[in-house]
Backbone as XML, in Angstrom:
<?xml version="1.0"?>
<chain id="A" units="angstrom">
  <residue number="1" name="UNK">
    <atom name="N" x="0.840" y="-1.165" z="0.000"/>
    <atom name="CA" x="0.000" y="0.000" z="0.000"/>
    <atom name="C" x="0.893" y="1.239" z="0.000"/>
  </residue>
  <residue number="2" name="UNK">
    <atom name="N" x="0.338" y="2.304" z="-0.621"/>
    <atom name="CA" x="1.247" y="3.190" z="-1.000"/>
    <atom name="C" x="1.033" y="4.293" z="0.012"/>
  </residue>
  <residue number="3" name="UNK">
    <atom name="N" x="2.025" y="4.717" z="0.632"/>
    <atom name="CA" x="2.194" y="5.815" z="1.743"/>
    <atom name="C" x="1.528" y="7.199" z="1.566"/>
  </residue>
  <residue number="4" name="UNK">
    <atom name="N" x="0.620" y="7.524" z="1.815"/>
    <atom name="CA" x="0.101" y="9.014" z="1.813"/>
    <atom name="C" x="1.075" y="10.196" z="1.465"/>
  </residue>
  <residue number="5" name="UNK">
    <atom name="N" x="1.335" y="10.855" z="0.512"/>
    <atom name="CA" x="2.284" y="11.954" z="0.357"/>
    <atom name="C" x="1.006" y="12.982" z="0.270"/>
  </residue>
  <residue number="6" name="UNK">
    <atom name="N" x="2.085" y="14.147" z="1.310"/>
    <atom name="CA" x="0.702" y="15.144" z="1.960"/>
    <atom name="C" x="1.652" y="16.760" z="1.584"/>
  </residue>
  <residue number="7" name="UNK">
    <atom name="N" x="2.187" y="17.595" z="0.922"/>
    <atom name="CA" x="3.011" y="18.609" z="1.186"/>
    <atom name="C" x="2.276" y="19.700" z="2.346"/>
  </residue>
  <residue number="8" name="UNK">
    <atom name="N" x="3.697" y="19.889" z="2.682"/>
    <atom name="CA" x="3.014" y="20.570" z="3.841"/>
    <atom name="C" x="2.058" y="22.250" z="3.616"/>
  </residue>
  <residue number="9" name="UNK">
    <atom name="N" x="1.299" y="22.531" z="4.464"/>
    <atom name="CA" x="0.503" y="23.787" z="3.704"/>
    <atom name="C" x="1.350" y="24.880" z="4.347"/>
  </residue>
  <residue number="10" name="UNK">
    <atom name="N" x="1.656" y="25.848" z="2.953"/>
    <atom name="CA" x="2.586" y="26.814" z="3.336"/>
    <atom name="C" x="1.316" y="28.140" z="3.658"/>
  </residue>
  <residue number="11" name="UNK">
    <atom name="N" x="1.631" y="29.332" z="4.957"/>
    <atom name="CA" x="1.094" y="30.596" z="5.424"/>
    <atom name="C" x="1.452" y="31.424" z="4.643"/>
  </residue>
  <residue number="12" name="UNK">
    <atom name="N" x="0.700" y="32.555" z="3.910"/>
    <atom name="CA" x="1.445" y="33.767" z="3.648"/>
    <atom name="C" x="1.965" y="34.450" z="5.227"/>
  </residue>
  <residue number="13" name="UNK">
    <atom name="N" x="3.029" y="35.442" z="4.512"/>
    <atom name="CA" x="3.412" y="36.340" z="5.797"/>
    <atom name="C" x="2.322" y="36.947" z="6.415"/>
  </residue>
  <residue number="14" name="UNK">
    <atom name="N" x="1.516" y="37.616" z="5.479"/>
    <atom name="CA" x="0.439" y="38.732" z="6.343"/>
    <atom name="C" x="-0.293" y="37.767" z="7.080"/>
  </residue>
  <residue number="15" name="UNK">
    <atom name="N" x="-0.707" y="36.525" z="7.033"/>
    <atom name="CA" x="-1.496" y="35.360" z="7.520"/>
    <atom name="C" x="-0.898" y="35.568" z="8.886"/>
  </residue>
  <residue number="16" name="UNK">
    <atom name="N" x="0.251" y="35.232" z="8.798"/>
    <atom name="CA" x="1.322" y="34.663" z="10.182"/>
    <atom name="C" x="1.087" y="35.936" z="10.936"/>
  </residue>
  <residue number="17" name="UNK">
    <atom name="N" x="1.490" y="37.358" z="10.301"/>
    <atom name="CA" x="1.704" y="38.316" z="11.026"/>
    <atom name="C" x="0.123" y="38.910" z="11.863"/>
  </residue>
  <residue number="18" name="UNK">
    <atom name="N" x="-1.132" y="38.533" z="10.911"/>
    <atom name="CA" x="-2.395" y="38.942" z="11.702"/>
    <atom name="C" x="-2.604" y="37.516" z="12.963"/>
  </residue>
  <residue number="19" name="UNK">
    <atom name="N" x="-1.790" y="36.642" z="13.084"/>
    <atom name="CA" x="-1.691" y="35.731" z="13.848"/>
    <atom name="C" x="-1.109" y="36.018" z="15.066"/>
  </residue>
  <residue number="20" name="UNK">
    <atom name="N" x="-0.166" y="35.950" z="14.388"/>
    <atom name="CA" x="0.756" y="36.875" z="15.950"/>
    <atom name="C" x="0.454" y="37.913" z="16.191"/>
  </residue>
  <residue number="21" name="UNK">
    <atom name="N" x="0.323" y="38.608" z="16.011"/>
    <atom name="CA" x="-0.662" y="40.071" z="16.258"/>
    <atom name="C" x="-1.675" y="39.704" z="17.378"/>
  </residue>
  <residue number="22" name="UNK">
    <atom name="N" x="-2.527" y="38.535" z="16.934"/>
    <atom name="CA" x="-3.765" y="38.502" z="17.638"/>
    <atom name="C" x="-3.492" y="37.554" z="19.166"/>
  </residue>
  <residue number="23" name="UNK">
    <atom name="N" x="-2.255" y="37.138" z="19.132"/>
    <atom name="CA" x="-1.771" y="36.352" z="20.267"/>
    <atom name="C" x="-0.890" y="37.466" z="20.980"/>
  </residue>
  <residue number="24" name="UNK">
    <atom name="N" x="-0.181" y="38.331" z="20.559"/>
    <atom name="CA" x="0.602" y="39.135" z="21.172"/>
    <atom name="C" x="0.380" y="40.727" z="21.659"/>
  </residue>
  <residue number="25" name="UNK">
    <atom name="N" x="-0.922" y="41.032" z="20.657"/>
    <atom name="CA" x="-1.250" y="42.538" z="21.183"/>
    <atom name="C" x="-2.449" y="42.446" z="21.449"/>
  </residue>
  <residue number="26" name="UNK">
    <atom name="N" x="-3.234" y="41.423" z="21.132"/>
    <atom name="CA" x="-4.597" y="41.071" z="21.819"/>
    <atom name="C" x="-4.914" y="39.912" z="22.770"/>
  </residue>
  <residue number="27" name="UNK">
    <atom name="N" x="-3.756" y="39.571" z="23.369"/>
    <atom name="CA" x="-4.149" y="38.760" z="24.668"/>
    <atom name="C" x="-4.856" y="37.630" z="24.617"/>
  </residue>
  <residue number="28" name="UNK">
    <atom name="N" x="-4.943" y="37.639" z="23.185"/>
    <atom name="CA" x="-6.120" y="36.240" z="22.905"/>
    <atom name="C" x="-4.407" y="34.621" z="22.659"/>
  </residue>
  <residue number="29" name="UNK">
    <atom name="N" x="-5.734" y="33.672" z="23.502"/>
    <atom name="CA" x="-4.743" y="32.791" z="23.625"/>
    <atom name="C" x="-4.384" y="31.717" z="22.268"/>
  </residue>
  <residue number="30" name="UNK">
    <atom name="N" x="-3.335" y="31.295" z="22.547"/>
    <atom name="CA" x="-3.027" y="30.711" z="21.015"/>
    <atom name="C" x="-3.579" y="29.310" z="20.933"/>
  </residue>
  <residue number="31" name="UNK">
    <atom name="N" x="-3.925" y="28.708" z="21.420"/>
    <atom name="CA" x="-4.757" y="27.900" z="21.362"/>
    <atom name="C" x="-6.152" y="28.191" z="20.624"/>
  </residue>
  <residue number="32" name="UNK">
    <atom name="N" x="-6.901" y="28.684" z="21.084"/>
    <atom name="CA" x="-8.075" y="30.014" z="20.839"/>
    <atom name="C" x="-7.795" y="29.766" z="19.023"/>
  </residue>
  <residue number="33" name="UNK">
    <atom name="N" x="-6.278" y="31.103" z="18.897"/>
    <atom name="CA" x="-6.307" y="31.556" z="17.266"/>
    <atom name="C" x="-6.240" y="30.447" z="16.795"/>
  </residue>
  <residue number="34" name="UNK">
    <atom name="N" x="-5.205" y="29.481" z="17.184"/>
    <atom name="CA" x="-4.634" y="28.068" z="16.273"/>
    <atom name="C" x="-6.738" y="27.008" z="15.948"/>
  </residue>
  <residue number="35" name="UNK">
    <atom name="N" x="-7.248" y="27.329" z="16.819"/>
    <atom name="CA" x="-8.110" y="26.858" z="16.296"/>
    <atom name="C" x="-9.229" y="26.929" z="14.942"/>
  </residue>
  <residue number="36" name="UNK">
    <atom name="N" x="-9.237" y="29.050" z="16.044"/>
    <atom name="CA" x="-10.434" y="29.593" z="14.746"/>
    <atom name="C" x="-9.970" y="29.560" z="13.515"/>
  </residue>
  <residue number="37" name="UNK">
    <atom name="N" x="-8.367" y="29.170" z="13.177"/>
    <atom name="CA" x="-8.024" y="30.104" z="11.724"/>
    <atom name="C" x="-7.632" y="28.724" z="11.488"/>
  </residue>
  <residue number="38" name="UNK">
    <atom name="N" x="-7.757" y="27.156" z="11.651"/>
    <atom name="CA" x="-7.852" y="25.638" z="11.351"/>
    <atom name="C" x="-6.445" y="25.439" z="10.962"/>
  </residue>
  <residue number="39" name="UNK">
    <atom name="N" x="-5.514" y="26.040" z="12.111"/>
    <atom name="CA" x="-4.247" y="25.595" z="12.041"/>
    <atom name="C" x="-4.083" y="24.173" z="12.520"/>
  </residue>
  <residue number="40" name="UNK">
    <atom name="N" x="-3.479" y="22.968" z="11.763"/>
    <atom name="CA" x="-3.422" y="22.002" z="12.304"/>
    <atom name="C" x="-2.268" y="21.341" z="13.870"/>
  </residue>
  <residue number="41" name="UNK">
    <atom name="N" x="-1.952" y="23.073" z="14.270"/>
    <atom name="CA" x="-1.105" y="22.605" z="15.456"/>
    <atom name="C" x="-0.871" y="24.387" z="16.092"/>
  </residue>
  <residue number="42" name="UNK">
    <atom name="N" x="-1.568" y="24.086" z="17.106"/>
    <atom name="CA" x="-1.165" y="25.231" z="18.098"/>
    <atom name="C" x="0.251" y="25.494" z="18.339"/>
  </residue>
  <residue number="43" name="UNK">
    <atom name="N" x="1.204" y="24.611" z="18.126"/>
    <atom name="CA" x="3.088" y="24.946" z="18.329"/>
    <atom name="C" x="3.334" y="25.450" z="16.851"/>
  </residue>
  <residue number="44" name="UNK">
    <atom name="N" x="2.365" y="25.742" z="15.582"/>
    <atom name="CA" x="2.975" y="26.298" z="14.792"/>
    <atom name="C" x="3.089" y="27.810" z="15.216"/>
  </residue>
  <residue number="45" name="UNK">
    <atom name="N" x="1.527" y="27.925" z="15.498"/>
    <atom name="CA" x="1.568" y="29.316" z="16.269"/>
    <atom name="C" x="2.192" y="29.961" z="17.013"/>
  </residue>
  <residue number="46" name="UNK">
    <atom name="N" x="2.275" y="29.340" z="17.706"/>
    <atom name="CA" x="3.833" y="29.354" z="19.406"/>
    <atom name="C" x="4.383" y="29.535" z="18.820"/>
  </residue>
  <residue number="47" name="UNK">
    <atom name="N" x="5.528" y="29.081" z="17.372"/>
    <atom name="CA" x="6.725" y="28.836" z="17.119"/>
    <atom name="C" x="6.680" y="30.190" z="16.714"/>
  </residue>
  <residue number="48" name="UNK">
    <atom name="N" x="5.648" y="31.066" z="15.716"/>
    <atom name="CA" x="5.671" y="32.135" z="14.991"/>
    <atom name="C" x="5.652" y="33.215" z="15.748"/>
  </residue>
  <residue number="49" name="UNK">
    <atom name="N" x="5.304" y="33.291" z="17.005"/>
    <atom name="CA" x="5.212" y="33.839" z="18.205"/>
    <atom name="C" x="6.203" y="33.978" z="18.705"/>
  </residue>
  <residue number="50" name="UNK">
    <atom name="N" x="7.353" y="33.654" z="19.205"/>
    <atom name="CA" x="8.423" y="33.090" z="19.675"/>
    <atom name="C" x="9.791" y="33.900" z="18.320"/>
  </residue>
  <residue number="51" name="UNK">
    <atom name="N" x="9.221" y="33.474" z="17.119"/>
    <atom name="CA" x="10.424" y="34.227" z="16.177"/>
    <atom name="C" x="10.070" y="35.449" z="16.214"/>
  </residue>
  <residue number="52" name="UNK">
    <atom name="N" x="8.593" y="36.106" z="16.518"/>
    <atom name="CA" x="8.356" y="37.239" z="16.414"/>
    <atom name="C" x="9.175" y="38.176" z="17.438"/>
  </residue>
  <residue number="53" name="UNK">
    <atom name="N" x="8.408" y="37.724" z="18.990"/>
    <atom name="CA" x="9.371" y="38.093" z="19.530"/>
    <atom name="C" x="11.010" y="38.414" z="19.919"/>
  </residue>
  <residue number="54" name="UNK">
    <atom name="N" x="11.892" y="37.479" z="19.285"/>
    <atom name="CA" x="12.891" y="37.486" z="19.096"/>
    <atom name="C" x="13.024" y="38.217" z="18.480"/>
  </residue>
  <residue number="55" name="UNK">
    <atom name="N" x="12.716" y="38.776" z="17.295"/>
    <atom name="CA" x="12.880" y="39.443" z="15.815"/>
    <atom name="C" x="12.709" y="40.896" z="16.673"/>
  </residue>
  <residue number="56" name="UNK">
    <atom name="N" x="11.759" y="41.710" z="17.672"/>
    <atom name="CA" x="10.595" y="42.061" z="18.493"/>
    <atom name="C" x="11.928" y="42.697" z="19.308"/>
  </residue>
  <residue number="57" name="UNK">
    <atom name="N" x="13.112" y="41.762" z="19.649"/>
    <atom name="CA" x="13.702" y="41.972" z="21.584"/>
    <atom name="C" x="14.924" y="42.580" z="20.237"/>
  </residue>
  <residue number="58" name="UNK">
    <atom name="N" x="15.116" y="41.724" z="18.861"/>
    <atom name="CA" x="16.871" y="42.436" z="18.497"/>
    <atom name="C" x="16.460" y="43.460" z="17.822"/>
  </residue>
  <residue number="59" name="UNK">
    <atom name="N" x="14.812" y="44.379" z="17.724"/>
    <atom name="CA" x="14.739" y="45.248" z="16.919"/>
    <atom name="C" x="14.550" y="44.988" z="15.320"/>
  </residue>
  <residue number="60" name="UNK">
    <atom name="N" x="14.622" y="44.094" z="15.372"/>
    <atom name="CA" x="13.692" y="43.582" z="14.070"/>
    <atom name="C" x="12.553" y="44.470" z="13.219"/>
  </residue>
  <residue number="61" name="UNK">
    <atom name="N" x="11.992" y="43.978" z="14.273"/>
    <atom name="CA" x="10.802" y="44.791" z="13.915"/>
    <atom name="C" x="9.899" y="45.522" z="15.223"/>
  </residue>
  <residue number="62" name="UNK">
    <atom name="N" x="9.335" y="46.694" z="14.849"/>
    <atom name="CA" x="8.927" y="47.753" z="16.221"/>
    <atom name="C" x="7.473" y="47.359" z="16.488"/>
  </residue>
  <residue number="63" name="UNK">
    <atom name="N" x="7.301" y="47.770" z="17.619"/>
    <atom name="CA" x="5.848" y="47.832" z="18.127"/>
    <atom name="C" x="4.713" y="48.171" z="17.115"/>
  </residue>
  <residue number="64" name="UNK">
    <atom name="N" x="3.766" y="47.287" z="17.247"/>
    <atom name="CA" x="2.565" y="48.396" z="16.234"/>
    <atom name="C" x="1.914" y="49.476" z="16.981"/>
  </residue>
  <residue number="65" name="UNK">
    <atom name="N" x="1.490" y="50.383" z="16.239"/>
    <atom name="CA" x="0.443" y="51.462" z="16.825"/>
    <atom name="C" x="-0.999" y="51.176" z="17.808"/>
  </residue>
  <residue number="66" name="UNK">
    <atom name="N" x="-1.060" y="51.438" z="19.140"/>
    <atom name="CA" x="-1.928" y="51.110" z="19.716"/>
    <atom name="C" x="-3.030" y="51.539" z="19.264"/>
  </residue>
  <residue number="67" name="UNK">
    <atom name="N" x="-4.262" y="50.973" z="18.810"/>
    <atom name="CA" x="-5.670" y="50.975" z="18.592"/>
    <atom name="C" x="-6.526" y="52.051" z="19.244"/>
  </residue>
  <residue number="68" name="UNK">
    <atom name="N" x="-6.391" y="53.448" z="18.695"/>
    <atom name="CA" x="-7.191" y="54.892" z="19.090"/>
    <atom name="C" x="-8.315" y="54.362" z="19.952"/>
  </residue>
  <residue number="69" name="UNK">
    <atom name="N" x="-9.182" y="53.619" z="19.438"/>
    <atom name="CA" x="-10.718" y="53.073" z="20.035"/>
    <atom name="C" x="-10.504" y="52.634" z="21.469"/>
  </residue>
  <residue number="70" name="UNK">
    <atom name="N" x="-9.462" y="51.861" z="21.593"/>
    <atom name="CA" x="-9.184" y="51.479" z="23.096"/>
    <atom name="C" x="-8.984" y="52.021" z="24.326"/>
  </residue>
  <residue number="71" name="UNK">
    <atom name="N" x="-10.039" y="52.118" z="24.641"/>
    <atom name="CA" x="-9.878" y="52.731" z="26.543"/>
    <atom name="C" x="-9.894" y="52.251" z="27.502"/>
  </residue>
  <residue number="72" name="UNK">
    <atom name="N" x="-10.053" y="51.261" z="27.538"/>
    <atom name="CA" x="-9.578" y="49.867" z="28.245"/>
    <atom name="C" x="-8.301" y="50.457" z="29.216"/>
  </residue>
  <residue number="73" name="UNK">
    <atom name="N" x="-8.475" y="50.650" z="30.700"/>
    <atom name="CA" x="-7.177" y="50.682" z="31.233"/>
    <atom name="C" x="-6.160" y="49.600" z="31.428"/>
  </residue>
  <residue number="74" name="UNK">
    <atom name="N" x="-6.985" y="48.570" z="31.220"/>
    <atom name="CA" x="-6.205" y="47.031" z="31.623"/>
    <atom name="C" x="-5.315" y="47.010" z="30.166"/>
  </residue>
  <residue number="75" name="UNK">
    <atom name="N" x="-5.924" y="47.463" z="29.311"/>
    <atom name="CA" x="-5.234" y="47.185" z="27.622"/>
    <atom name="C" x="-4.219" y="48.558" z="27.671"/>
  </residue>
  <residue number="76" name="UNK">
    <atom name="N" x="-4.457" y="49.480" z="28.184"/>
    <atom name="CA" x="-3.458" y="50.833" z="28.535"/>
    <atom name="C" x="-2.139" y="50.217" z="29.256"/>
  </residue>
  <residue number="77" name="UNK">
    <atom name="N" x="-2.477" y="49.467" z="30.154"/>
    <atom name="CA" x="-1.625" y="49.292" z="31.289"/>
    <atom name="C" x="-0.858" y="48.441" z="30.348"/>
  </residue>
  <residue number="78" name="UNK">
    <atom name="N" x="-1.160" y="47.328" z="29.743"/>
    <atom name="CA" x="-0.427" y="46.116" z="29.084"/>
    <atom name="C" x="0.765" y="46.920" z="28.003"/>
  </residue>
  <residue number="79" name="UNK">
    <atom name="N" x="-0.297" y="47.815" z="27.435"/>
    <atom name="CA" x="0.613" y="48.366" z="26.524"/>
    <atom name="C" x="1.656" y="49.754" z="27.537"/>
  </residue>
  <residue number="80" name="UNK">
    <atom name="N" x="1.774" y="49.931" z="28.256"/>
    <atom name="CA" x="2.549" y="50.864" z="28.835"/>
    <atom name="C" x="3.851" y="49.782" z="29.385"/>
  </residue>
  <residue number="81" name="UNK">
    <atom name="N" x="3.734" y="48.759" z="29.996"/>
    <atom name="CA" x="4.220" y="47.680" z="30.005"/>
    <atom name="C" x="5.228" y="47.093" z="28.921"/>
  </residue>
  <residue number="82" name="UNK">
    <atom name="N" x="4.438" y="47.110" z="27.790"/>
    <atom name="CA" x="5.213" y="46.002" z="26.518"/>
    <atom name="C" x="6.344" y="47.595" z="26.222"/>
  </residue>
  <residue number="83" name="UNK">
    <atom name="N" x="5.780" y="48.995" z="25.727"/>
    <atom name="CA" x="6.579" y="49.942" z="25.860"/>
    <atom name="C" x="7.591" y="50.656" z="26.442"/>
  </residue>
  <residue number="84" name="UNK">
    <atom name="N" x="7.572" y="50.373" z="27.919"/>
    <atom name="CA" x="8.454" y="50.285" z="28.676"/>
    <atom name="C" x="9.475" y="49.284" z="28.819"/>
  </residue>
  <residue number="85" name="UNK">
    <atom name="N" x="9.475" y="47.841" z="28.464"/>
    <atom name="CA" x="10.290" y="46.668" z="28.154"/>
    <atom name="C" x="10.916" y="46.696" z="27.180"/>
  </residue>
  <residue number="86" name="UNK">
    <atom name="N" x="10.619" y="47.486" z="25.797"/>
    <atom name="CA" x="10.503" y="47.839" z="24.393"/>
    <atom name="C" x="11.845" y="48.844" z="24.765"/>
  </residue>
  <residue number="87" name="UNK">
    <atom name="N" x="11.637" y="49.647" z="25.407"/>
    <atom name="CA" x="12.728" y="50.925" z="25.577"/>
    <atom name="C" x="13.827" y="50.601" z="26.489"/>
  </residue>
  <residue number="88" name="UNK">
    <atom name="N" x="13.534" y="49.740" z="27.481"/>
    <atom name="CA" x="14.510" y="48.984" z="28.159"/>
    <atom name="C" x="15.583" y="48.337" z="27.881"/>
  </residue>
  <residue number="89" name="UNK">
    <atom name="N" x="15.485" y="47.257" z="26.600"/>
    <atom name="CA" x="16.231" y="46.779" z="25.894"/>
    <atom name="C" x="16.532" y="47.532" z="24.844"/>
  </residue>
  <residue number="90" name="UNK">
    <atom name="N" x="15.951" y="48.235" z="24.391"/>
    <atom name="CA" x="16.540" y="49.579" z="23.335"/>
    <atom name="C" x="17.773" y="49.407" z="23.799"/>
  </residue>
  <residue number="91" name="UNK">
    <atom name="N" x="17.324" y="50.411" z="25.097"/>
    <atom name="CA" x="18.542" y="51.319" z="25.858"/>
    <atom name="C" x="19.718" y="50.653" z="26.040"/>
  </residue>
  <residue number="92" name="UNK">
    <atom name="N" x="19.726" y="49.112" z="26.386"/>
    <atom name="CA" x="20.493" y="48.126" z="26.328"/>
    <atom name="C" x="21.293" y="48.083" z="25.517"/>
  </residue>
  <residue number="93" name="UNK">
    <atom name="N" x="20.902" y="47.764" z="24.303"/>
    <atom name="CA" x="21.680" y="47.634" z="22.844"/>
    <atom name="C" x="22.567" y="48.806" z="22.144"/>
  </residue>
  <residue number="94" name="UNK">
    <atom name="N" x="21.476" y="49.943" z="22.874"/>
    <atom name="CA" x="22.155" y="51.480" z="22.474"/>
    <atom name="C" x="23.772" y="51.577" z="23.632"/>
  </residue>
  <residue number="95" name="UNK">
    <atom name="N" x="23.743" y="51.256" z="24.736"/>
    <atom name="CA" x="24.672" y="51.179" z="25.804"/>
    <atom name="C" x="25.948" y="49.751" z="25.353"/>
  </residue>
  <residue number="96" name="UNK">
    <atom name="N" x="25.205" y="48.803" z="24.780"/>
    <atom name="CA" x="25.948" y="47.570" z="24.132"/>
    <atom name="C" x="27.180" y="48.207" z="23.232"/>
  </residue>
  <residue number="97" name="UNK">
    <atom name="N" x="26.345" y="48.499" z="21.988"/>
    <atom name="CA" x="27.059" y="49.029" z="20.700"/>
    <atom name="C" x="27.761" y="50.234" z="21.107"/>
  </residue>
  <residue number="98" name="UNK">
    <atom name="N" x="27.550" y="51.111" z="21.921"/>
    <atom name="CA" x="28.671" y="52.122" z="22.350"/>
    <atom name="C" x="29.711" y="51.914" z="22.852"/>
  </residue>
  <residue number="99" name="UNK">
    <atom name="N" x="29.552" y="50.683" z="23.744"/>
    <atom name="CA" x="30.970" y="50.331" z="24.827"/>
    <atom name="C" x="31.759" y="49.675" z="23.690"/>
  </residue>
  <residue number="100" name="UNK">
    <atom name="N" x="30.834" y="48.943" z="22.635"/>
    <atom name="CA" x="32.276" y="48.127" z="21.611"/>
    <atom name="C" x="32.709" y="49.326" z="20.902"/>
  </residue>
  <residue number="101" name="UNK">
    <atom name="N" x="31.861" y="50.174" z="20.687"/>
    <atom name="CA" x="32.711" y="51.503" z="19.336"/>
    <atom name="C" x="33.746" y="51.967" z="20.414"/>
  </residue>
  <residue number="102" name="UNK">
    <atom name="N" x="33.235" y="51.929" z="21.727"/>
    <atom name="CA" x="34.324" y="52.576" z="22.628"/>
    <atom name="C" x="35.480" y="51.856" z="22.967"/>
  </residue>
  <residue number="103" name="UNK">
    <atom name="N" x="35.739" y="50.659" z="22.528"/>
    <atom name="CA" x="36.375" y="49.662" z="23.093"/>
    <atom name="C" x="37.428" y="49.564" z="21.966"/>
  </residue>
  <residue number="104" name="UNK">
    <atom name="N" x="36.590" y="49.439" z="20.397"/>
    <atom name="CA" x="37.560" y="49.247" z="19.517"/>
    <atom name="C" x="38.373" y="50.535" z="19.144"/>
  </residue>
  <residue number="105" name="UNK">
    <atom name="N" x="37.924" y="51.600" z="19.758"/>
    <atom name="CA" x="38.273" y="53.371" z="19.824"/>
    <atom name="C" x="39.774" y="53.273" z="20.120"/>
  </residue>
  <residue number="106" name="UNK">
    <atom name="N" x="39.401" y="52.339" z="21.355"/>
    <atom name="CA" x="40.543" y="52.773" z="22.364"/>
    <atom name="C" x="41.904" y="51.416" z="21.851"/>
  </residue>
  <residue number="107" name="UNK">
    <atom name="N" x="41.599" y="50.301" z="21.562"/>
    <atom name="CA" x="42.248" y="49.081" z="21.290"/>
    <atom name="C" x="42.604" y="49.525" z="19.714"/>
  </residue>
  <residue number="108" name="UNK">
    <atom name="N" x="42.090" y="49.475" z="18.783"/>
    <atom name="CA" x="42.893" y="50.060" z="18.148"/>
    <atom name="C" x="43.571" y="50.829" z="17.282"/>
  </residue>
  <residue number="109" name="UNK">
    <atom name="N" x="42.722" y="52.224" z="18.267"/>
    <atom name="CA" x="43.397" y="53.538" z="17.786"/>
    <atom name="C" x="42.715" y="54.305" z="16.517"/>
  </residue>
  <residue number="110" name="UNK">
    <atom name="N" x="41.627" y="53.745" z="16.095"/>
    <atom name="CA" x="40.808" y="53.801" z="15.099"/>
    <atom name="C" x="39.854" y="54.969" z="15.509"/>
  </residue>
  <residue number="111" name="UNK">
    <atom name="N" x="39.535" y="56.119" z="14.742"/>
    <atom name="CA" x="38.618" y="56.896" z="14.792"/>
    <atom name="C" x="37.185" y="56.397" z="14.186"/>
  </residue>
  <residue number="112" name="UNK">
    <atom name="N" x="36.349" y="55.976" z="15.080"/>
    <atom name="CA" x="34.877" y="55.324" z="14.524"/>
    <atom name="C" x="33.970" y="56.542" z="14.131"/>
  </residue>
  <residue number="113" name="UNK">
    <atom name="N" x="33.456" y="57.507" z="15.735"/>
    <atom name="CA" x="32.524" y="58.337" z="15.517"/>
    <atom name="C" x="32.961" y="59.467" z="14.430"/>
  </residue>
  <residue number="114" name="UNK">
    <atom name="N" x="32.165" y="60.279" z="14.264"/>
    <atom name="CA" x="32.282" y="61.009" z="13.655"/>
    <atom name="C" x="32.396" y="62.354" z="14.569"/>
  </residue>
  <residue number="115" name="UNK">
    <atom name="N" x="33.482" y="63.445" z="13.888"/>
    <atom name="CA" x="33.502" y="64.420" z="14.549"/>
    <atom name="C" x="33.117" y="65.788" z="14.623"/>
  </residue>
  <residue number="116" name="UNK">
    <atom name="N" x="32.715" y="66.260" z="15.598"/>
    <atom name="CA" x="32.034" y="67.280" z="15.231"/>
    <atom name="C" x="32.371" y="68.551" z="14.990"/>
  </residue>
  <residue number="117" name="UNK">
    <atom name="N" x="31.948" y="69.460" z="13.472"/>
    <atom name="CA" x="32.930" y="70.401" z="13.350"/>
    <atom name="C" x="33.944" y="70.489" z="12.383"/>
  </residue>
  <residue number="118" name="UNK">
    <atom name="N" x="34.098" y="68.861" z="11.388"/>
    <atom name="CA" x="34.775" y="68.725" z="10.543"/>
    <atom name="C" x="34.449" y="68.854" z="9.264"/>
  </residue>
  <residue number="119" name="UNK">
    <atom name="N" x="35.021" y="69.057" z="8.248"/>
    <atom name="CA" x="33.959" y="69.000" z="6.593"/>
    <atom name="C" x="34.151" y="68.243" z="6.228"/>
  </residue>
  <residue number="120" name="UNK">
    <atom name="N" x="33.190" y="67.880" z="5.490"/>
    <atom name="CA" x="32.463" y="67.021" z="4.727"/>
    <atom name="C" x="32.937" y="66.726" z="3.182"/>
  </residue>
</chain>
């Protein structure tokens, strides 16, 4: 008997991205989306979730625009939250990449920044 050949079903991006969207800025659980939208596995969702964020923490890609309509303080608070974590690790990376420009400044002898006052 001959083995079932099945290819796997490929997502567009915008698919994935109104996915994660709806697990990550709407609190709705992924279980929940993986169902309504007849994903055959809630860990695909997770997984897309998971690169998002990553993509999300190295600056990848930025926050979306919070939803004008929303007055929700609990949805205020979440998002004052994800924004404040958002700028946290900014600040991180901004403090990261300075100490190496400062590091390779000083090691070896190399003018990185630019100075101010000089022409162009």
């Amino acid at each position: 008997m001959k083995a079932l050949e099945t290819e796997p079903k490929t997502y567009s991006k915008t698919f994935r991205e109104k996915l994660v969207i709806m697990v990550v800025y709407q609190n709705l659980p992924a279980k929940a989306v993986a169902k309504m939208h007849h994903l055959p596995s809630v860990h695909m969702l997770t997984n897309w979730v998971s690169i998002y964020k990553k993509k999300l923490e190295k600056g990848a890609v930025s926050l979306l625009p919070m939803d004008p309509k929303v007055k929700d303080s609990k949805a205020l608070q979440a998002r004052i939250r994800q924004l404040e974590k958002s700028l946290d690790k900014a600040n991180v990376l901004i403090y990261g990449l300075n100490s190496m420009i400062d590091y390779a400044e000083k090691e070896l002898k190399v003018p990185l920044r630019k100075k101010h006052g000089t022409k162009q």
